[in-house]
C-alpha positions in Angstrom: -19.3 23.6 52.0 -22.8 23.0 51.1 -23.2 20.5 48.3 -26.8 21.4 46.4 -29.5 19.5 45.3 -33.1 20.4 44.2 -35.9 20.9 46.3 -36.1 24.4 47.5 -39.5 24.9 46.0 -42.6 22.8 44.5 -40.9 19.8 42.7 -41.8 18.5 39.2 -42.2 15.2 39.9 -45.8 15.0 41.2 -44.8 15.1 44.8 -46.4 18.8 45.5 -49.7 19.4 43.8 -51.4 18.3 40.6 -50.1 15.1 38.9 -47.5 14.9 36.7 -48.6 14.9 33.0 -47.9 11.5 31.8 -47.9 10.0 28.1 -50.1 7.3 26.5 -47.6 4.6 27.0 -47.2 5.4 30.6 -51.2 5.3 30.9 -51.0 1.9 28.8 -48.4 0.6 31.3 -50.3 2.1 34.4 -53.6 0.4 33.0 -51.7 -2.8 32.5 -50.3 -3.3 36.3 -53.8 -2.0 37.5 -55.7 -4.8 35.3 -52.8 -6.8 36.7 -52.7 -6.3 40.5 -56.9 -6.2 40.8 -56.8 -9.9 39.8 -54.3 -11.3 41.9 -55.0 -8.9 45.3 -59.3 -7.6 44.6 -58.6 -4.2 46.3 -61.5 -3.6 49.7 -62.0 -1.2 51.9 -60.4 -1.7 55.5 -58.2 -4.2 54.5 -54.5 -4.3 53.5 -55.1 -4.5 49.7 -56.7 -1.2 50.3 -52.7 0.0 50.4 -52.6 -1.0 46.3 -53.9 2.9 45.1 -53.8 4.4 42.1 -50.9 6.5 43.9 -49.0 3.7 44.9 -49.4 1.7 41.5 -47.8 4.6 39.9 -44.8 5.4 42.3 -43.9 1.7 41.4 -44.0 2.2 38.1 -41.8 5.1 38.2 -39.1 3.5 40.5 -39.3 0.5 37.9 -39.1 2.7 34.7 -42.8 2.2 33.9 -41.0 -1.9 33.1 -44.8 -3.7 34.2 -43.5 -7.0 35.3 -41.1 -5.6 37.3 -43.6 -3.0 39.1 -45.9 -6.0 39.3 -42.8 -7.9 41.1 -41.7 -5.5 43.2 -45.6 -4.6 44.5 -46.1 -8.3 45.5 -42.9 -8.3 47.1 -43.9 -5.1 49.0 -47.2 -6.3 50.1 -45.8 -9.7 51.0 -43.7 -7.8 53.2 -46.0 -5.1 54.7 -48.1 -8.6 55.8 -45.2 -10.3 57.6 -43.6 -7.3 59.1 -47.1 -6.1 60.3 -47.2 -2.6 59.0 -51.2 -2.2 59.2 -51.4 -3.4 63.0 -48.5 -1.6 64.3 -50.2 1.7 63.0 -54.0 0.3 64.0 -52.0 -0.6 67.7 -49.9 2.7 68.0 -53.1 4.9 66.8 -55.8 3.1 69.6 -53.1 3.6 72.5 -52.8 7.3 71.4 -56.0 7.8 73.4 -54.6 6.0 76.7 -51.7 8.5 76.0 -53.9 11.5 76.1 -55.8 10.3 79.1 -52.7 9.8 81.6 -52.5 12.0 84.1 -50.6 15.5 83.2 -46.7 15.6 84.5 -44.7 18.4 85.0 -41.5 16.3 83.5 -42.0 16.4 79.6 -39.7 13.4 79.6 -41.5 11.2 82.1 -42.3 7.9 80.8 -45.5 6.8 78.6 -47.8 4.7 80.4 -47.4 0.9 79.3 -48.4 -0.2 76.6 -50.7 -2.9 76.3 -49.3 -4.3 73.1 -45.6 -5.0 73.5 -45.0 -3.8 69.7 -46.2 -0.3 70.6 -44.0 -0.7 73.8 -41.0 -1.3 71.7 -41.5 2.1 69.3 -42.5 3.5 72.8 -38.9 2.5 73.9 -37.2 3.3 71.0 -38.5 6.7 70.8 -37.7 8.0 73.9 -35.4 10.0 73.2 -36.3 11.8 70.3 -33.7 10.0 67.7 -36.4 9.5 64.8 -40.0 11.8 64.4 -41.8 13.4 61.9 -42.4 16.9 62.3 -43.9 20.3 60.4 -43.2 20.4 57.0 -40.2 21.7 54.6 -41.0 24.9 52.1 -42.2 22.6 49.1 -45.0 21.3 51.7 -43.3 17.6 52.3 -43.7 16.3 55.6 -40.4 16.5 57.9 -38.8 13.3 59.2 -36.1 13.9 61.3 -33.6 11.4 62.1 -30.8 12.0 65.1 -28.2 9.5 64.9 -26.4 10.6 67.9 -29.5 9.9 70.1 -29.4 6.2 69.8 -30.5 4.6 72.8 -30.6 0.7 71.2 -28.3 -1.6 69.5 -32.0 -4.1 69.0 -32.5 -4.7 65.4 -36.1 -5.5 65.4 -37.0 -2.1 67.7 -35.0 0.3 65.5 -37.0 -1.3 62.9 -40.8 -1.0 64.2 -39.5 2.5 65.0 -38.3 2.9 61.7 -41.4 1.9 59.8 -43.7 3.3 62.0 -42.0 6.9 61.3 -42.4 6.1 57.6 -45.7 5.6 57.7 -46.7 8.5 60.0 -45.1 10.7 57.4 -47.3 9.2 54.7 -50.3 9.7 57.1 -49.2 13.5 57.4 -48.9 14.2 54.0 -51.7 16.2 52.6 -53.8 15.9 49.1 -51.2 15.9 46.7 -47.9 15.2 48.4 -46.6 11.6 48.1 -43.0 12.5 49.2 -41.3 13.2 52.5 -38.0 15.2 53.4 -35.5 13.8 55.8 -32.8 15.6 58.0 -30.7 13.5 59.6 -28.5 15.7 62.0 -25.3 14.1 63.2 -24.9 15.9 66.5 -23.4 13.8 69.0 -23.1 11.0 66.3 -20.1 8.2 67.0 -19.2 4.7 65.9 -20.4 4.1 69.7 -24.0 4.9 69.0 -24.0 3.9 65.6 -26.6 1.1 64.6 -25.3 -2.5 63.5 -24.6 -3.3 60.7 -27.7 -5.1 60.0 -29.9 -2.8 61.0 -28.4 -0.4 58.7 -28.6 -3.1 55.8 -32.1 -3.5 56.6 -32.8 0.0 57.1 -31.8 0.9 53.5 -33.6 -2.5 51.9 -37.0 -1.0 53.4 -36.5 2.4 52.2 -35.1 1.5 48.8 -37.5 -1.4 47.8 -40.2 -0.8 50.2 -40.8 2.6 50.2 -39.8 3.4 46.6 -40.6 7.7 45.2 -41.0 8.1 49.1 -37.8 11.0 49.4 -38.2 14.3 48.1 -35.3 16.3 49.7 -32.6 14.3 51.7 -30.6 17.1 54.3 -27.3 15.8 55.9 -26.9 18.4 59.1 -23.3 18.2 60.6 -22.1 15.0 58.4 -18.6 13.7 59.7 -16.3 14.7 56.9 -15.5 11.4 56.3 -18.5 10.2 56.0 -19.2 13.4 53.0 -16.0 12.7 51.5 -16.8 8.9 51.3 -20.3 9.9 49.7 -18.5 12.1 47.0 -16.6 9.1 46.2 -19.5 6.7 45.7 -21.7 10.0 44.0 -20.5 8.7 40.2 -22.0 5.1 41.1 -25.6 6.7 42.9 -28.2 6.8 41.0 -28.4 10.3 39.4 -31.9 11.1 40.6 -31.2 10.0 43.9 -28.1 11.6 44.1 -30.0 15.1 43.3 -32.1 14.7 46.6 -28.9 15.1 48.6 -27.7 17.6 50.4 -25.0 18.1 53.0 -24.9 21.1 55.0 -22.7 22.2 58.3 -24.0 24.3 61.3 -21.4 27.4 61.5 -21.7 27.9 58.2 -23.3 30.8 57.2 -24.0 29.8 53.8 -25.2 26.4 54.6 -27.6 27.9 57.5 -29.1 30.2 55.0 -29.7 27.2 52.9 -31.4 25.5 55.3 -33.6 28.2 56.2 -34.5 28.1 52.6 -35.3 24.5 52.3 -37.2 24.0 55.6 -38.4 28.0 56.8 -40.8 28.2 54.2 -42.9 25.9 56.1 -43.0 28.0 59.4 -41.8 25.1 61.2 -38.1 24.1 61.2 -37.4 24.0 64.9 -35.3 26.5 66.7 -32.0 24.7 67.1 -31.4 24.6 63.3 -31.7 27.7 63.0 -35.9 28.5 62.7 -38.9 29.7 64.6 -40.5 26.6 66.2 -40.1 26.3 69.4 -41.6 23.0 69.6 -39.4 20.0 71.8 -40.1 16.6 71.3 -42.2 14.9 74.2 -42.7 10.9 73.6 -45.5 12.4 75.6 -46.6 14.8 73.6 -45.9 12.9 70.2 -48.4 9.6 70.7 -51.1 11.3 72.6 -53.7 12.1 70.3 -53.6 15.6 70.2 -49.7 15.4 68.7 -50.6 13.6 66.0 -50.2 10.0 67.5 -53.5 8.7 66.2 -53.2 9.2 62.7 -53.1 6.9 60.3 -52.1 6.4 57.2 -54.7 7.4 54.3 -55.7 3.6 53.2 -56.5 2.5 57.1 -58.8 5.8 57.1 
């Protein structure tokens, strides 16, 4: 049943440790949208133009075929969008209140509510995430941080809240990633998923613009846990039309299956880290709690705010 893709081990593609070699005329074209980009956004420490790396630069240009103009496009497009949605201060917000997290008093009920939040956008992903439907955790076997998505634990049908919680997951993942990694692994496990809990249409629409243009040479390894079968055949339909290095990243495995639970171990065990219900040794439950104090990781932010 399990339908492969790359990713078991280090990739080639940068992701995992030293840089990809890369040719003169990539360089020239790198150069180019560098020379470009400093003149238009002057890059300084501590503010949002700090996001326009070297790294990020040439993630663009490899979603964009090293084309320069249409990097160049698709980076002002990005950064005119990281501005309105508030990227920056919903990660500066989030990361302050993880400090009023790890001060509340202890409770005995992991799943007792946060203290409020003082902004309401940190409220909202406080909301959202309650119960444990989207966070990043450990990391796979090629070292990529883990975001994992649960469908079936939707608790909202608000577009803007799914969102926030949406993009505030994406960048904790960059934030996690060590020296060297510029990719992230998702598994999205369909347990208890139905058209009932399913998100809108819009949100979904929106969900894939942000990751496709806004996030672009963000996925390493994409894992499909318990996929309806309609849902996998539909995919293996629309596989011919996918882009073919997308479509590599993809991989749809079933619990019961004992091939497809070996696989899994394979993709994810490495790391030391894939949580007991799939199958692994960590025995770590999600905790709102837990997850935005400080101590689990909720005031970290991502490398150009450091």
């Amino acid at each position: 049943m399990t339908e492969t893709a790359s990713g078991g081990g280090a990739p080639d593609d940068g992701s995992v440790g030293p840089p990809i070699a890369r040719d003169e005329a990539h360089r020239h074209a790198f150069m180019a949208l560098r020379q470009q980009l400093d003149a238009e956004f002057p890059r300084v420490a501590g503010t949002p133009t700090a996001w326009l790396d070297d790294g990020c630069l040439w993630r663009h240009l490899r979603a964009r075929n090293y084309n320069v103009s249409s990097a160049a496009a698709q980076l002002r497009d990005t950064f005119a969008w990281r501005q309105s949605f508030g990227v920056d201060p919903l990660m500066a917000a989030t990361a302050a209140a993880a400090a009023t997290v790890s001060a509340a008093p202890p409770t005995a009920v992991a799943t007792a509510p946060l203290p409020p939040a003082a902004d309401p956008t940190v409220q909202t992903v406080y909301d959202e995430s309650a119960t444990g439907k989207q966070f990043v955790h450990g990391t796979c076997a090629a070292g990529r941080p883990v975001l994992y998505m649960r469908p079936g634990a939707q608790n909202s049908k608000d577009t803007r809240g799914n969102l926030l919680q949406l993009v505030y997951s994406l960048e904790r993942g960059v934030g996690a990633m060590r020296p060297g990694v510029e990719k992230f692994t998702l598994l999205i496990d369909f347990t208890g998923y139905s058209l009932r809990v399913a998100p809108s249409f819009a949100t979904q629409r929106a969900t894939l613009a942000i990751l496709q243009h806004h996030y672009p040479e963000r996925l390493g390894l994409a894992v499909l846990w318990g996929a309806p079968r309609l849902f996998h055949l539909a995919y293996k339909a629309l596989r011919p039309f996918v882009d073919p290095v997308t479509a590599a990243k993809v991989v749809f495995l079933y619990p019961g299956v004992p091939a497809d639970v070996a696989r899994l171990a394979e993709l994810f065990e490495g790391g030391g880290e894939l949580l007991a219900e799939y199958g692994g040794t960590s025995l770590w439950v999600y905790s709102n709690r837990e997850y935005f104090a400080m101590e689990g990781g909720g005031g970290v932010l991502p490398p150009h705010m450091r």
